[in-house]
N, C-alpha and C positions, 0 to 999 in steps of 0.2 A: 639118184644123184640130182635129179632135176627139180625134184621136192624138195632138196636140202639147199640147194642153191636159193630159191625162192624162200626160204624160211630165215636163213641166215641176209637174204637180200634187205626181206621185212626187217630183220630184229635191228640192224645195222641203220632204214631209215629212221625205224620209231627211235634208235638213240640219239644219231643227228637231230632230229626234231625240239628232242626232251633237250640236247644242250643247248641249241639255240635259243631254247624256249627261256631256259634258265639266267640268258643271259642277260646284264642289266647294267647299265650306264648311268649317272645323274650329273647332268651340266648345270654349271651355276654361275648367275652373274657374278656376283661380286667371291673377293676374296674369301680363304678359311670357310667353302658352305655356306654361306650367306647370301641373301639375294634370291631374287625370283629364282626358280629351277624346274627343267624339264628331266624327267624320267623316261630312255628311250631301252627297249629289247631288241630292237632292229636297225637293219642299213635304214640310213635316212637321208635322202638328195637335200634335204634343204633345211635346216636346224634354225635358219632366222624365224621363224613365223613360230618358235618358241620361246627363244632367246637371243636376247640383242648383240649379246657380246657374251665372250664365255671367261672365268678367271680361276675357276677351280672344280674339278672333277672327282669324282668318285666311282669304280668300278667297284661293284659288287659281284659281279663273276664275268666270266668269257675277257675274252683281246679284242679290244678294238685297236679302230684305225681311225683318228681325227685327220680332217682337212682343212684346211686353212680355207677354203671357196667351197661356195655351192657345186653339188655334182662331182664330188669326188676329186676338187682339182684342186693345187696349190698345194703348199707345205704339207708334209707330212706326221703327224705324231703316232706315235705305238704304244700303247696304254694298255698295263698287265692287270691282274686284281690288284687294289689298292688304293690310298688316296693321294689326292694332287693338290695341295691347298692354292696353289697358285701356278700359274701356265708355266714359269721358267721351271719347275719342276718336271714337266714332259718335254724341257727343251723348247718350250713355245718362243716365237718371236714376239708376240702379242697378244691379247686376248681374243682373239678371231681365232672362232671355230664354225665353220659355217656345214660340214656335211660328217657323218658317219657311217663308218661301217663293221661288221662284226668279221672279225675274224677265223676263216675255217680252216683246216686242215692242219692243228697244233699237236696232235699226236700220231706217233706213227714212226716211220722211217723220214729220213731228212738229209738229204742229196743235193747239191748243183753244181753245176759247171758253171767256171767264171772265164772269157776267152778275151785276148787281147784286141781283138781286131771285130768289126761289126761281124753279123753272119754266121757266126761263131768261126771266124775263123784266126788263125795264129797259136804262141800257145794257149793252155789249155789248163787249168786248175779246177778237180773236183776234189773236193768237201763234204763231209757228213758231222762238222764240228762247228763249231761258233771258230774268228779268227780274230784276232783282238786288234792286231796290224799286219795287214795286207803285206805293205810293202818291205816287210821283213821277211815274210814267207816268201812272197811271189816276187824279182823283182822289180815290178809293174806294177804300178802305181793307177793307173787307167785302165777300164774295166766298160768295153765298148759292147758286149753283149754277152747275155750268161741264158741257160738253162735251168730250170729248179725240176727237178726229177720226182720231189718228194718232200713234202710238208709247204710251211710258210718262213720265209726268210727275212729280216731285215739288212738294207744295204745301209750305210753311212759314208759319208762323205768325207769324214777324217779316220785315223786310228782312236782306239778306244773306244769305240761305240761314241761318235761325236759329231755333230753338224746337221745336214739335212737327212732325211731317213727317208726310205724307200720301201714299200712293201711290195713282198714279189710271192706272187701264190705258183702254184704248179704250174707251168707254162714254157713258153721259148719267146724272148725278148731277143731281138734281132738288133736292133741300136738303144744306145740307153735314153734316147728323150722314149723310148717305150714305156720306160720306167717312173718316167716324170722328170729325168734328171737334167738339167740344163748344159750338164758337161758332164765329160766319164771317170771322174776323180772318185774313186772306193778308197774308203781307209780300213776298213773293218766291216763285219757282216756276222748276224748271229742270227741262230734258228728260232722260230717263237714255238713253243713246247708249254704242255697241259695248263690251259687256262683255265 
């Protein structure tokens, strides 16, 4: 049993490995692909020392996660395979993209708890669905701390998948500036699945 545990452990990191490896990004100054551009496979704290400004994106495989600031801070965008010819197409406010990161945990089982009150405490809403508007299911409209059980999630700030976005990996978020959020307004929230 303990051989098999160890061999399935192996085969599980060489896939992790091979998809991250696969993964690939290309940011570009200017509009429609044009313009200087960097090609990244990895998380990257600091995207200026490639590119000055960013206005149109291309994913070539894997999810990432754009940030509007160095280090992973500021605005959020979530970027599937595909292209972006220009920032308002991921929802950008601007063309500041200053950090990246690849997104893990897109296949599998997909789970969270969403709780009204910090701590998780008050009610209590779990999910293993995309929700399109919150406040038609739930109704609570504020959304002060959640648990993700299983996979990767995005939150939004309005219904319909709209406004600021959140990316929440497996974890326990205890108040939402955990999340980056400046306030606890959720409108919607969907799972990120096989990039």
């Amino acid at each position: 049993a303990v051989k098999q545990l160890m061999l399935v452990t192996h085969w599980l990191h060489y896939w992790t490995c091979y998809i991250i490896q696969l993964s690939s990004i290309i940011f570009y100054e200017d509009r429609n692909f044009q313009g200087r551009s960097y090609e990244c496979s990895s998380d990257c704290l600091e995207l200026n020392t490639h590119v000055s400004h960013c206005n149109s994106v291309r994913v070539e495989s894997g999810c990432w996660v754009l940030y509007e600031r160095p280090n992973y801070m500021g605005s959020q965008y979530i970027l599937n395979r595909g292209e972006y010819p220009d920032y308002q197409r991921w929802m950008g406010y601007n063309d500041s993209v200053r950090s990246c990161r690849l997104i893990r945990n897109t296949t599998g089982l997909f789970r969270l708890r969403v709780y009204e009150r910090p701590d998780f405490s008050g009610q209590m809403l779990e999910c293993t669905e995309d929700v399109a508007n919150l406040p038609e299911r739930w109704r609570l409209r504020e959304v002060h701390s959640v648990q993700v059980l299983d996979g990767a999630w995005v939150l939004y700030e309005h219904p319909n998948f709209r406004g600021h976005q959140y990316l929440l990996e497996k974890g326990e978020y205890r108040r939402f500036t955990e999340w980056g959020a400046m306030h606890p307004n959720v409108g919607s929230f969907r799972h990120i699945q096989d990039c």
